[in-house]
PQR file with spaces between the fields and no chain letter, atoms N, CA, C, O and H, PARSE charges and radii, in Angstrom:
ATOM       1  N    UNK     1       8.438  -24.058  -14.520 -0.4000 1.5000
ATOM       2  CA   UNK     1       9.202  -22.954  -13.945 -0.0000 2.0000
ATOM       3  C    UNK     1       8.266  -21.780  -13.671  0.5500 1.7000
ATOM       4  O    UNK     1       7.242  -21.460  -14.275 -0.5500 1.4000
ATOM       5  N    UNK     2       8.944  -21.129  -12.461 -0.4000 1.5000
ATOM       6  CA   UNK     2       7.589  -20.024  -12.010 -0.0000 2.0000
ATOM       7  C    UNK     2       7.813  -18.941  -12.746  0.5500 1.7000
ATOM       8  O    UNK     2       9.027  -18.739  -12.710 -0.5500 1.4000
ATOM       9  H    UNK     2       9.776  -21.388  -11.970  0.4000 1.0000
ATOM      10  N    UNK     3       7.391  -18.307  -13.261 -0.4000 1.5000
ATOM      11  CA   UNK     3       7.422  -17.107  -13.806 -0.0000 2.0000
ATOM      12  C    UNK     3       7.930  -15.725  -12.965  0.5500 1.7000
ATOM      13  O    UNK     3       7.800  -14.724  -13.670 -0.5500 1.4000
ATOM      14  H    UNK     3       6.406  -18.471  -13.290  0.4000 1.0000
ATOM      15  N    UNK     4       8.220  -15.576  -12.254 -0.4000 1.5000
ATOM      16  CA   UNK     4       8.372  -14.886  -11.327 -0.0000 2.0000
ATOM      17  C    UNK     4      10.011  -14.698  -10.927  0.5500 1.7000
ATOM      18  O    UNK     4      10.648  -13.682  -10.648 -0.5500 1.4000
ATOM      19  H    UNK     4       8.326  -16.389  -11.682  0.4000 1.0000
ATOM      20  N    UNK     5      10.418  -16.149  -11.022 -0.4000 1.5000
ATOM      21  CA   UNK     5      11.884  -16.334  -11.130 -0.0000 2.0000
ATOM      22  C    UNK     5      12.920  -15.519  -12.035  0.5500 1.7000
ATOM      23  O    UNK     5      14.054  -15.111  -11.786 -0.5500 1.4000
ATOM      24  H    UNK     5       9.900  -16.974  -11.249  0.4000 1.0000
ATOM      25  N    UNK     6      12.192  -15.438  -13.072 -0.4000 1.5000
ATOM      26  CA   UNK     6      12.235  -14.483  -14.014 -0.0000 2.0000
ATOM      27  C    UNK     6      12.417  -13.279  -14.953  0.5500 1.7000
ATOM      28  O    UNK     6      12.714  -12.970  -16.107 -0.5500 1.4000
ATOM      29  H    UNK     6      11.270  -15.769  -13.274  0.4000 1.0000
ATOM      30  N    UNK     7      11.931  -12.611  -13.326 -0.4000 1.5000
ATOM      31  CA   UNK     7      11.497  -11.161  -13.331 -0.0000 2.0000
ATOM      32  C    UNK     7      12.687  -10.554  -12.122  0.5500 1.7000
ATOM      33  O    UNK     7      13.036  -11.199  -11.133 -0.5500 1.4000
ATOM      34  H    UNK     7      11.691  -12.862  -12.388  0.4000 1.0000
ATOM      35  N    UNK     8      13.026   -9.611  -12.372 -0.4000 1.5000
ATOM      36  CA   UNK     8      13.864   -8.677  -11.288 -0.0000 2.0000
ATOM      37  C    UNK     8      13.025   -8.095  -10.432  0.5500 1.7000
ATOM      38  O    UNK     8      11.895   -8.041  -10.918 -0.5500 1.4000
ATOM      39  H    UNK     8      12.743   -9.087  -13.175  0.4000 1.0000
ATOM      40  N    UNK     9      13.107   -7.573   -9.218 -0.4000 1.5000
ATOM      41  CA   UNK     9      12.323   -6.781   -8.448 -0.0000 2.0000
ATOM      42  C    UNK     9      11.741   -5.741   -8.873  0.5500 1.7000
ATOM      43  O    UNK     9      10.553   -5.480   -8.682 -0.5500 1.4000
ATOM      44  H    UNK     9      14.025   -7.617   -8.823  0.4000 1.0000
ATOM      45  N    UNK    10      12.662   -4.959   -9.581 -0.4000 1.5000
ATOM      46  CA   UNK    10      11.373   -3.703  -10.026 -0.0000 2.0000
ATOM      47  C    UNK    10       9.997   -3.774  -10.874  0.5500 1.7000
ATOM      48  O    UNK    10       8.942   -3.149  -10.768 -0.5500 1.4000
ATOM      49  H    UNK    10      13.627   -5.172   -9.736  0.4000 1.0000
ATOM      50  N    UNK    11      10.572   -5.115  -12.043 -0.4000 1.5000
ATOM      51  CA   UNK    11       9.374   -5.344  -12.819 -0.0000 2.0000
ATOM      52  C    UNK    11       8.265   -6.058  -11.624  0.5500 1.7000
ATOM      53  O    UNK    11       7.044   -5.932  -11.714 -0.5500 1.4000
ATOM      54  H    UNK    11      11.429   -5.623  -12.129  0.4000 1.0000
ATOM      55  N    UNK    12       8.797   -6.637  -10.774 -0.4000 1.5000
ATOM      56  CA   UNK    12       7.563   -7.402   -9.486 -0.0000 2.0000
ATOM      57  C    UNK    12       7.009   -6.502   -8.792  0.5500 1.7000
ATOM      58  O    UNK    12       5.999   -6.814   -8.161 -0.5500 1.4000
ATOM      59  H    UNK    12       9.789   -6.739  -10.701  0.4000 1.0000
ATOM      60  N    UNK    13       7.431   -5.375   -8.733 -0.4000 1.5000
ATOM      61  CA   UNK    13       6.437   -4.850   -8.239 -0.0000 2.0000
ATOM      62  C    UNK    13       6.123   -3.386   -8.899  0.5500 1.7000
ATOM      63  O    UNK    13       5.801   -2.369   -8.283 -0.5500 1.4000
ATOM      64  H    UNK    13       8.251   -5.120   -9.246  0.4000 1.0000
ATOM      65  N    UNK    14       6.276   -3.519  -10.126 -0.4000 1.5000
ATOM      66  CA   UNK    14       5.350   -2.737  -10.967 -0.0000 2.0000
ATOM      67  C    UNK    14       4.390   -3.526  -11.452  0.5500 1.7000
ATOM      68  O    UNK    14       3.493   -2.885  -12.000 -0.5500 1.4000
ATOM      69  H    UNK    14       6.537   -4.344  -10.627  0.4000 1.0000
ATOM      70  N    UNK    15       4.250   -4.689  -11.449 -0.4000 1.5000
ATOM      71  CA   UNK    15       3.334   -5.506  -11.558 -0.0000 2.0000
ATOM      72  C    UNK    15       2.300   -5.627  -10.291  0.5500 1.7000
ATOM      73  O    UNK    15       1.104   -5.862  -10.459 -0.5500 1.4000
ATOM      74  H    UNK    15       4.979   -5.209  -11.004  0.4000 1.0000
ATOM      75  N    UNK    16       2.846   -5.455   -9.116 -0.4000 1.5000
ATOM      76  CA   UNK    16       2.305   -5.327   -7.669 -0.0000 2.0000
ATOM      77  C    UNK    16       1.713   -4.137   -8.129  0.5500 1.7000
ATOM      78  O    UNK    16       0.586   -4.537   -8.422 -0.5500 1.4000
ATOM      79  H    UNK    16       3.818   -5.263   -8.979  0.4000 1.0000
ATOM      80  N    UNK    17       1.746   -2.679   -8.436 -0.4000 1.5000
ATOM      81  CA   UNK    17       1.380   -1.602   -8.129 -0.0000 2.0000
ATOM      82  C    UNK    17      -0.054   -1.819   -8.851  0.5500 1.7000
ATOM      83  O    UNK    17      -1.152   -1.788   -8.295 -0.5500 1.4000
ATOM      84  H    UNK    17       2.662   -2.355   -8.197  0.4000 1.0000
ATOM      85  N    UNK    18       0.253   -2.074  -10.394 -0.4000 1.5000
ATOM      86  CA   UNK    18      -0.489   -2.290  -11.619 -0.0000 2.0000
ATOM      87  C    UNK    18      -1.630   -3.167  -11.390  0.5500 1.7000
ATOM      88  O    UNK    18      -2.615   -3.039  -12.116 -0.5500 1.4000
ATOM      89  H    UNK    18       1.145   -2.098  -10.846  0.4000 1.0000
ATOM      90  N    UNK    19      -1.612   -4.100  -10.404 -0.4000 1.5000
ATOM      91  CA   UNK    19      -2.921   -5.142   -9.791 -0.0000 2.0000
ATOM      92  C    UNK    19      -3.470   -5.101   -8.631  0.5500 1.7000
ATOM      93  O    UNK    19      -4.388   -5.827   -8.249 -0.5500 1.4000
ATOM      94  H    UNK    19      -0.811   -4.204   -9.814  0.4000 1.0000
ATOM      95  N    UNK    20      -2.697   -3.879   -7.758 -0.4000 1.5000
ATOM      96  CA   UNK    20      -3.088   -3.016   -6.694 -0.0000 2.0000
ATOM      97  C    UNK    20      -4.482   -2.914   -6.517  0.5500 1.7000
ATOM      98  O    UNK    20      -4.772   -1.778   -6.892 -0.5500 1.4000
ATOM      99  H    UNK    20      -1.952   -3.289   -8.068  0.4000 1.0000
ATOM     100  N    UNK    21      -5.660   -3.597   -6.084 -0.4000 1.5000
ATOM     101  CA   UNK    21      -7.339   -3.154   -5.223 -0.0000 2.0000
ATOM     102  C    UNK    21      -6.768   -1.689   -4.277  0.5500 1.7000
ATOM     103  O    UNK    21      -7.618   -1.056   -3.651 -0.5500 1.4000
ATOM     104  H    UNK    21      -5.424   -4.520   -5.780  0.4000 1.0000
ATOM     105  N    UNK    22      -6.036   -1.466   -4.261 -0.4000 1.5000
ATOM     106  CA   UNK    22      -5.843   -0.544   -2.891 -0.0000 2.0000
ATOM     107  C    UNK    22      -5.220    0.789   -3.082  0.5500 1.7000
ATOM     108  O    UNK    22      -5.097    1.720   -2.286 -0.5500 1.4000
ATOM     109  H    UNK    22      -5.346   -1.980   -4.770  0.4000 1.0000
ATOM     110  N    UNK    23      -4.899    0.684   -4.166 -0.4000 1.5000
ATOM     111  CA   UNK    23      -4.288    2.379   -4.799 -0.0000 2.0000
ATOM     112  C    UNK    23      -5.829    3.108   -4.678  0.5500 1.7000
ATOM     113  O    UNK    23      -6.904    2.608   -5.007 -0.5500 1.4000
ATOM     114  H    UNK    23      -4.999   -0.072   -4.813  0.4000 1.0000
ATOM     115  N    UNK    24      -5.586    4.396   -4.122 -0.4000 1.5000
ATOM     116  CA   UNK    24      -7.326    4.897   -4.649 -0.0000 2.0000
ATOM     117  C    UNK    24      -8.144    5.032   -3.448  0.5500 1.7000
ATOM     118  O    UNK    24      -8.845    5.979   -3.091 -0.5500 1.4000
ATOM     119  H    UNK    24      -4.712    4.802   -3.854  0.4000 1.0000
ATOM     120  N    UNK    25      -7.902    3.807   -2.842 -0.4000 1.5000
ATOM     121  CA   UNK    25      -9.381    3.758   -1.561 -0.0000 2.0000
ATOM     122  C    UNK    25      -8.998    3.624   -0.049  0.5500 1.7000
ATOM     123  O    UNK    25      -8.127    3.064    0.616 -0.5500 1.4000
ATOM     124  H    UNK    25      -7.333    3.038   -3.132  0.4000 1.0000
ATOM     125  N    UNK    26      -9.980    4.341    0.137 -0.4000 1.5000
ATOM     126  CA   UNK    26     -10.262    4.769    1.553 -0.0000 2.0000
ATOM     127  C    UNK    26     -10.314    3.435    2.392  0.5500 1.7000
ATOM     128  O    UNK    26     -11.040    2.446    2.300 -0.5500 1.4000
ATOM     129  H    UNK    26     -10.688    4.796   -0.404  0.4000 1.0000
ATOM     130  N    UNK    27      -9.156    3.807    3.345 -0.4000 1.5000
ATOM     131  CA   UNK    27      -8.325    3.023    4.782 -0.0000 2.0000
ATOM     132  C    UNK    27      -8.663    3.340    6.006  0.5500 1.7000
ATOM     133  O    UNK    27      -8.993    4.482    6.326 -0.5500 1.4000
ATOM     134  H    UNK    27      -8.566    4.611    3.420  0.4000 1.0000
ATOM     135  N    UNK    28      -8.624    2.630    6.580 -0.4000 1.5000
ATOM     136  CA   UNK    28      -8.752    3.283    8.590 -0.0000 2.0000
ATOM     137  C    UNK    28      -7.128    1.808    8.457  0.5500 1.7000
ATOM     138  O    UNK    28      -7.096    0.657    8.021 -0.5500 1.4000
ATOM     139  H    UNK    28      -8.356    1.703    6.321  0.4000 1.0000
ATOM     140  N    UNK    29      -6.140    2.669    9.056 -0.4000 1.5000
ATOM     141  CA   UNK    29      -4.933    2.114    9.849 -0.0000 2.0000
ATOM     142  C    UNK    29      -4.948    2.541   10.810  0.5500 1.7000
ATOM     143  O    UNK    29      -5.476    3.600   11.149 -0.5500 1.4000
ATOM     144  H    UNK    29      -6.166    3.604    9.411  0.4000 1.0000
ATOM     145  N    UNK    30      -4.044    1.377   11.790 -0.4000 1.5000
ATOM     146  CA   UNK    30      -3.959    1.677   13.223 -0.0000 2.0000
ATOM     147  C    UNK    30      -2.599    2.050   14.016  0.5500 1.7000
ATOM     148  O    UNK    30      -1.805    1.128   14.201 -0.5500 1.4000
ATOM     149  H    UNK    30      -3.615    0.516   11.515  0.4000 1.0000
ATOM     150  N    UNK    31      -2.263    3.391   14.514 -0.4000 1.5000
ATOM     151  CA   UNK    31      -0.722    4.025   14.891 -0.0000 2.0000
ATOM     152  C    UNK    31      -1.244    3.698   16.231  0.5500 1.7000
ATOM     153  O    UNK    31      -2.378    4.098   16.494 -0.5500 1.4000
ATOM     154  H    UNK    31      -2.908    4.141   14.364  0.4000 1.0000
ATOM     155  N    UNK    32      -0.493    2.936   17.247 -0.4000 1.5000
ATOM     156  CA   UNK    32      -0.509    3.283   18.607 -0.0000 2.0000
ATOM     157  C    UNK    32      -1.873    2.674   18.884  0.5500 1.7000
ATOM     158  O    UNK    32      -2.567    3.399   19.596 -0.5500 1.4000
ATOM     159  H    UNK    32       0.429    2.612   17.033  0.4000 1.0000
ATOM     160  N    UNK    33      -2.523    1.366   18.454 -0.4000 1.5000
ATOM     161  CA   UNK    33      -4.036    1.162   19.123 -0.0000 2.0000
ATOM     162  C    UNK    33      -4.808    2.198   18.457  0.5500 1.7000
ATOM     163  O    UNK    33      -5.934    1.746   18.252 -0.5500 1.4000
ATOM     164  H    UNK    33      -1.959    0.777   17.876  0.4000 1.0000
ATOM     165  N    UNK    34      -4.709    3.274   18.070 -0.4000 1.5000
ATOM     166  CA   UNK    34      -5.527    4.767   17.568 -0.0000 2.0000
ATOM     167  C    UNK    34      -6.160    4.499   15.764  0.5500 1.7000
ATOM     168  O    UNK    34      -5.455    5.028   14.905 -0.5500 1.4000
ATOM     169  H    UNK    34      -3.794    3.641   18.237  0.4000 1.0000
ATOM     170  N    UNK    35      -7.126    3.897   15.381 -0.4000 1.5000
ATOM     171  CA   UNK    35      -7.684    4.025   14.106 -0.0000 2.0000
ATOM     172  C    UNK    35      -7.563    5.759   13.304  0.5500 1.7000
ATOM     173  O    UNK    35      -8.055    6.826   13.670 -0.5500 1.4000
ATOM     174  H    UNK    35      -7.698    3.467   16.079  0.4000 1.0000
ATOM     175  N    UNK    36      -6.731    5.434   12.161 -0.4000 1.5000
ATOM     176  CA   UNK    36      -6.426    6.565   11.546 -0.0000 2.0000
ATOM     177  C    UNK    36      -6.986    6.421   10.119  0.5500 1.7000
ATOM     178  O    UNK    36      -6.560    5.460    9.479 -0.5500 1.4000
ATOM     179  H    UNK    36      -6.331    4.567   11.864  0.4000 1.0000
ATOM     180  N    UNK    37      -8.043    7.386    9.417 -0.4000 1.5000
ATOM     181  CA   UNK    37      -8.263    6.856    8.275 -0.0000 2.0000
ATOM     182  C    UNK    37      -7.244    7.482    7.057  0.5500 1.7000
ATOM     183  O    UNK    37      -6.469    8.277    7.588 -0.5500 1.4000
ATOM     184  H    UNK    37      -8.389    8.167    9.937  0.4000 1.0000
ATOM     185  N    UNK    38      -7.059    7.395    5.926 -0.4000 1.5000
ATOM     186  CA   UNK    38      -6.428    8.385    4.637 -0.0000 2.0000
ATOM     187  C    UNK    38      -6.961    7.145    3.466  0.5500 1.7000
ATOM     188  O    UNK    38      -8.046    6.564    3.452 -0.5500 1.4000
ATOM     189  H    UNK    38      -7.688    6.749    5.495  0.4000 1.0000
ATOM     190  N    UNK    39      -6.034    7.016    2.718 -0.4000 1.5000
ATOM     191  CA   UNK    39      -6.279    6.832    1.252 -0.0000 2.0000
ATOM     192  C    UNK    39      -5.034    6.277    1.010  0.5500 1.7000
ATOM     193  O    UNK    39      -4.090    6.994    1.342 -0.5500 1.4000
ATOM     194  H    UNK    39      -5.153    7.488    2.730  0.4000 1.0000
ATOM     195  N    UNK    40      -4.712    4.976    0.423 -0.4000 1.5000
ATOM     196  CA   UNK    40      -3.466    4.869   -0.404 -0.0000 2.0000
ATOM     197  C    UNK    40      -3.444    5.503   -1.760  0.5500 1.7000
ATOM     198  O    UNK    40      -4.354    5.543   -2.588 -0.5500 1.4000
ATOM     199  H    UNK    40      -5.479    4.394    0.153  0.4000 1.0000
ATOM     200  N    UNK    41      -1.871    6.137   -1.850 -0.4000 1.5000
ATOM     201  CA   UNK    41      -1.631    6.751   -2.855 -0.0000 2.0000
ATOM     202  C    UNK    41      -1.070    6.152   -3.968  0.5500 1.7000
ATOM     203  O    UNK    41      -1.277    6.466   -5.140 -0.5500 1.4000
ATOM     204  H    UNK    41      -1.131    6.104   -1.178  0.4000 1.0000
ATOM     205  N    UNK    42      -0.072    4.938   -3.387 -0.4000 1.5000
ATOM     206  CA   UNK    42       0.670    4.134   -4.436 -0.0000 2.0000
ATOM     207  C    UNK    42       1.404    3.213   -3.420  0.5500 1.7000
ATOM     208  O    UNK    42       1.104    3.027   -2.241 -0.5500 1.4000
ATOM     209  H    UNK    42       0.096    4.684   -2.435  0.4000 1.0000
ATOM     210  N    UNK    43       2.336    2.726   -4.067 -0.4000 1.5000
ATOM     211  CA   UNK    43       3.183    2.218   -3.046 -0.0000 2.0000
ATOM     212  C    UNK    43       4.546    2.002   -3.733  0.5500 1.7000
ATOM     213  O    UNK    43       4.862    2.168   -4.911 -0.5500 1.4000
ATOM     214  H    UNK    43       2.579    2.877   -5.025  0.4000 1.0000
ATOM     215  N    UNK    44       5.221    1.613   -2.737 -0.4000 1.5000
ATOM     216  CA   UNK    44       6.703    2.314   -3.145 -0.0000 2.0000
ATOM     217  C    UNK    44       7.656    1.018   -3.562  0.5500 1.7000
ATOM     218  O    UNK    44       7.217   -0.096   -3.276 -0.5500 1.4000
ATOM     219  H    UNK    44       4.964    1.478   -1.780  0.4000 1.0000
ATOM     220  N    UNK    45       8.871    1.113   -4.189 -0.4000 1.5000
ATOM     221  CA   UNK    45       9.587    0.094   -5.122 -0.0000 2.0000
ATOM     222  C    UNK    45      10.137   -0.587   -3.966  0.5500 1.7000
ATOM     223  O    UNK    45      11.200   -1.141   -4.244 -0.5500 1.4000
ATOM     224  H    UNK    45       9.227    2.018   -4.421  0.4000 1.0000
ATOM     225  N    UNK    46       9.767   -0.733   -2.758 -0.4000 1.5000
ATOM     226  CA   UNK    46       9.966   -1.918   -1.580 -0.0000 2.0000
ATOM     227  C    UNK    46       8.989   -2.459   -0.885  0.5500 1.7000
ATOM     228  O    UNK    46       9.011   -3.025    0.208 -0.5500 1.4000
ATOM     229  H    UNK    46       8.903   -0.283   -2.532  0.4000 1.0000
ATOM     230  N    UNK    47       7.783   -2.143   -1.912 -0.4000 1.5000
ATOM     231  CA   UNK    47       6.157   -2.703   -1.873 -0.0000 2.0000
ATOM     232  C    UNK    47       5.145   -2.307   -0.214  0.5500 1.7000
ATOM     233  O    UNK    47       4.266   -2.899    0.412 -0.5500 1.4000
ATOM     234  H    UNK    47       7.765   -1.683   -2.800  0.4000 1.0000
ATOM     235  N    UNK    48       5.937   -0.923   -0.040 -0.4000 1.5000
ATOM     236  CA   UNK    48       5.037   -0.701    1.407 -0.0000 2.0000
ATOM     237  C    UNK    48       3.923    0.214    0.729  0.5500 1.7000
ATOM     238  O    UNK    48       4.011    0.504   -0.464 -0.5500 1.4000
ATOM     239  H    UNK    48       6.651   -0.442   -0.549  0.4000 1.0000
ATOM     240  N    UNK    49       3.061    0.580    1.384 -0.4000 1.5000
ATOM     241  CA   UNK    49       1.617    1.243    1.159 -0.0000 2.0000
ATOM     242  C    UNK    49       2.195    2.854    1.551  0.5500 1.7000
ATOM     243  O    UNK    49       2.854    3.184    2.537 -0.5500 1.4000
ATOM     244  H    UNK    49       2.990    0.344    2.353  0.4000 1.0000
ATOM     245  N    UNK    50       1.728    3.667    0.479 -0.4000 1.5000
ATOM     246  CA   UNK    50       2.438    5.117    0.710 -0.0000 2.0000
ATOM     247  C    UNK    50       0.636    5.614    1.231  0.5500 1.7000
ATOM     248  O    UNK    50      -0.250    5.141    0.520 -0.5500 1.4000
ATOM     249  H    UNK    50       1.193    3.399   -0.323  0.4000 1.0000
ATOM     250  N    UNK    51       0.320    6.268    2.085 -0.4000 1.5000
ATOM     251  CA   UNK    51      -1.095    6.346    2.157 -0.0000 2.0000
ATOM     252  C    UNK    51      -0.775    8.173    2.665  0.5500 1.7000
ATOM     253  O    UNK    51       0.359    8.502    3.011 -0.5500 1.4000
ATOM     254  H    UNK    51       1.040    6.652    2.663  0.4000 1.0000
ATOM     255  N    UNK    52      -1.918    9.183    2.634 -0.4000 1.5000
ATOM     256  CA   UNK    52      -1.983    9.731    2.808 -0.0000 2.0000
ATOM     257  C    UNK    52      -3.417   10.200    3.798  0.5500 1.7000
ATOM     258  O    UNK    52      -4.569   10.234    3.366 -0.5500 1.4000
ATOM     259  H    UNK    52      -2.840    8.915    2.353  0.4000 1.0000
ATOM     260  N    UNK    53      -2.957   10.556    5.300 -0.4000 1.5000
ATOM     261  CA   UNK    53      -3.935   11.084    6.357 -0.0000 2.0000
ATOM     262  C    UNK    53      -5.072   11.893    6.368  0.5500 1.7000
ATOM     263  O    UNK    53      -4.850   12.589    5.377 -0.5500 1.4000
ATOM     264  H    UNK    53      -2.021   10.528    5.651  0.4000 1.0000
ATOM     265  N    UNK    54      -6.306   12.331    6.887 -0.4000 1.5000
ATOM     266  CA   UNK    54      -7.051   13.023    6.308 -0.0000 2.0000
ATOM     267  C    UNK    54      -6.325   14.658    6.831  0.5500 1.7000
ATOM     268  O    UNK    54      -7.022   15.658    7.002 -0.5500 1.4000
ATOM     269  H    UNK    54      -6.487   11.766    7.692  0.4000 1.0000
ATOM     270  N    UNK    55      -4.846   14.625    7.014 -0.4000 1.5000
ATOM     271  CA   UNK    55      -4.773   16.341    7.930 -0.0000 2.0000
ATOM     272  C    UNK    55      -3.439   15.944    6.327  0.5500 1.7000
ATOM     273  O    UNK    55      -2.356   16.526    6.259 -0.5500 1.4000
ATOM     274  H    UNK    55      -4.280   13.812    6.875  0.4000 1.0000
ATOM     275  N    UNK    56      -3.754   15.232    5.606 -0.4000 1.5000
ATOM     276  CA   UNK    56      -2.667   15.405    4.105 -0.0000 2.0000
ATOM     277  C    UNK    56      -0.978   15.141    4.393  0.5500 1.7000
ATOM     278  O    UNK    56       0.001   15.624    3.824 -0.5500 1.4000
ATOM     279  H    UNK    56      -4.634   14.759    5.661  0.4000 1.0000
ATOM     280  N    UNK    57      -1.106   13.947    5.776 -0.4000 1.5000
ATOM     281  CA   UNK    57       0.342   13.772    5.674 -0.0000 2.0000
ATOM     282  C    UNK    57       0.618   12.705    4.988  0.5500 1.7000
ATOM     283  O    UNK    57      -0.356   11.983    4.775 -0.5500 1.4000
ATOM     284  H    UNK    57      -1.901   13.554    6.238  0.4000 1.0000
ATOM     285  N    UNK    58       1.675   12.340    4.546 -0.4000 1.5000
ATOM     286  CA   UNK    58       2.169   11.302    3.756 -0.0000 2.0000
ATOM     287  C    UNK    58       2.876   10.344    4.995  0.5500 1.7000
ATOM     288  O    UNK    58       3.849   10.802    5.594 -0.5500 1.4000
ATOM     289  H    UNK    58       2.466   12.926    4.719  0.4000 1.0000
ATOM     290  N    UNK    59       2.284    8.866    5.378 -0.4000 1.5000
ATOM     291  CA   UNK    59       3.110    8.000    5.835 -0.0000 2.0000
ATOM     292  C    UNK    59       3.325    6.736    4.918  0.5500 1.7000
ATOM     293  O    UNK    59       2.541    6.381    4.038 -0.5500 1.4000
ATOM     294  H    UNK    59       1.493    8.494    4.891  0.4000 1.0000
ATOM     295  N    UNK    60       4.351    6.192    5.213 -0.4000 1.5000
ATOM     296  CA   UNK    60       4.457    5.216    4.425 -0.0000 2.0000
ATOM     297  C    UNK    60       4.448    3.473    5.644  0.5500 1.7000
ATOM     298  O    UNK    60       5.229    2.980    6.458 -0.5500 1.4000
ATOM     299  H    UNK    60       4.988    6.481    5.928  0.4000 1.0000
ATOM     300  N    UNK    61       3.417    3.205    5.216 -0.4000 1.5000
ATOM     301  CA   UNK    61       2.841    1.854    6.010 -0.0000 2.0000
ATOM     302  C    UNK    61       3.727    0.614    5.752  0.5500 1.7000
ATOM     303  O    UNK    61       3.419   -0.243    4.925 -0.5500 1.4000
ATOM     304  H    UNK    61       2.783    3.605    4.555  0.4000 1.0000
ATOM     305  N    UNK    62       5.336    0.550    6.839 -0.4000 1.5000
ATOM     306  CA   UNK    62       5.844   -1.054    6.208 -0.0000 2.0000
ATOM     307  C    UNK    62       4.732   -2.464    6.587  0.5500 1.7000
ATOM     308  O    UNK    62       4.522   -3.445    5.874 -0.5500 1.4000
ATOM     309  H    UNK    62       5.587    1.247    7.512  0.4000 1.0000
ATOM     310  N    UNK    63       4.269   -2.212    7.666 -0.4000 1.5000
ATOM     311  CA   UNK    63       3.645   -3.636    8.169 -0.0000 2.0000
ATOM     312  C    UNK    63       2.058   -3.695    8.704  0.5500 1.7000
ATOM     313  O    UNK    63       1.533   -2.603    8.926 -0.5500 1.4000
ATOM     314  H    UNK    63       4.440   -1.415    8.245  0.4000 1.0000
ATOM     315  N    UNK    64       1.678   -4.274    8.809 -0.4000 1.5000
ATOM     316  CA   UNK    64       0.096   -3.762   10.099 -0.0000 2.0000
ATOM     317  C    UNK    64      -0.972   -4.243    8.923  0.5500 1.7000
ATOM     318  O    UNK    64      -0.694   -4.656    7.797 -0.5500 1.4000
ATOM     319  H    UNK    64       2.104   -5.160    8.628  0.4000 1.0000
ATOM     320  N    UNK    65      -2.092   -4.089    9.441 -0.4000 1.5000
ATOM     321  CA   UNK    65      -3.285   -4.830    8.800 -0.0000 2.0000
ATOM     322  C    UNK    65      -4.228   -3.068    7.988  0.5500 1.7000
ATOM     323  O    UNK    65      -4.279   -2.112    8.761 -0.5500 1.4000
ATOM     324  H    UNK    65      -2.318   -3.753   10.356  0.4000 1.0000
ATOM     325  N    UNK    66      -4.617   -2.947    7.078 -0.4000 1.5000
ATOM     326  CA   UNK    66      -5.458   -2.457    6.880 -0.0000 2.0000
ATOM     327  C    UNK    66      -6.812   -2.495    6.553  0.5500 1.7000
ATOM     328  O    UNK    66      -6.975   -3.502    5.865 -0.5500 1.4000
ATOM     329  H    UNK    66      -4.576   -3.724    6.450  0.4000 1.0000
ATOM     330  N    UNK    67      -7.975   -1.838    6.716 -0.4000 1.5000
ATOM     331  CA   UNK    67      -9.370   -2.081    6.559 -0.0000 2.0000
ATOM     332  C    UNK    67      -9.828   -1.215    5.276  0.5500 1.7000
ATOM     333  O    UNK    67      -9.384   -0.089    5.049 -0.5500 1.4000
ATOM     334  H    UNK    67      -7.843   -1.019    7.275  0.4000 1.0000
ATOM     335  N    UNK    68     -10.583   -1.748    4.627 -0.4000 1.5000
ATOM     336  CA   UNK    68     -11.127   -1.025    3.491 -0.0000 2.0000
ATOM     337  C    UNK    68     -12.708   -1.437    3.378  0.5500 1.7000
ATOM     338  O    UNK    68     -13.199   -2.298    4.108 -0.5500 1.4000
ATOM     339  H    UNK    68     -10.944   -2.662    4.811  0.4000 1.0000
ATOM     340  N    UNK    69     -13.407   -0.767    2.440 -0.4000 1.5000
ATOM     341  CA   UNK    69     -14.731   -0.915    2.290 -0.0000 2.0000
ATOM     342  C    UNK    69     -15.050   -0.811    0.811  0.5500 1.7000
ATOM     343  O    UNK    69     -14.924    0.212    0.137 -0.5500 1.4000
ATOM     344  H    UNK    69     -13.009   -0.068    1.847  0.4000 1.0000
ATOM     345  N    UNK    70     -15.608   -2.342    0.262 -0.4000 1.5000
ATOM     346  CA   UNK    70     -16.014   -2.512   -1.260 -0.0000 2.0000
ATOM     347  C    UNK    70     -16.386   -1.614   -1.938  0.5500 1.7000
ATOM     348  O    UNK    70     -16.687   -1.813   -3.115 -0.5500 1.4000
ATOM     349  H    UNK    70     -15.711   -3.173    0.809  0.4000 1.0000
């Protein structure tokens, strides 16, 4: 049995947040074709990426690819 089955959504993704590479570090996302860099801040209890812009806005990223650097 999967372990996971298990668990309710909130504990899944406080477990998501908690094993997160991506809380912390510097992003380039893309609005409109346009590379935008910020920072993820956390992410939110419906597991999207809360990131913040370098002009300090808060968007919250449901879908799209992001780039990071080791």
């Amino acid at each position: 049995m999967d372990i996971i089955e298990n668990l309710d959504d909130s504990e899944i993704i406080k477990i998501y947040r908690n094993k997160s590479f991506l809380i912390g570090r510097d992003i380039i996302y893309y609005e409109k074709n346009s590379p935008i860099q910020g920072i993820v801040v956390d992410i939110d209890d419906n597991g999207h990426l809360i990131v913040q812009d370098s002009n300090k806005i808060i968007k919250i990223l449901k879908s799209g690819e992001v780039n990071f650097k080791w």
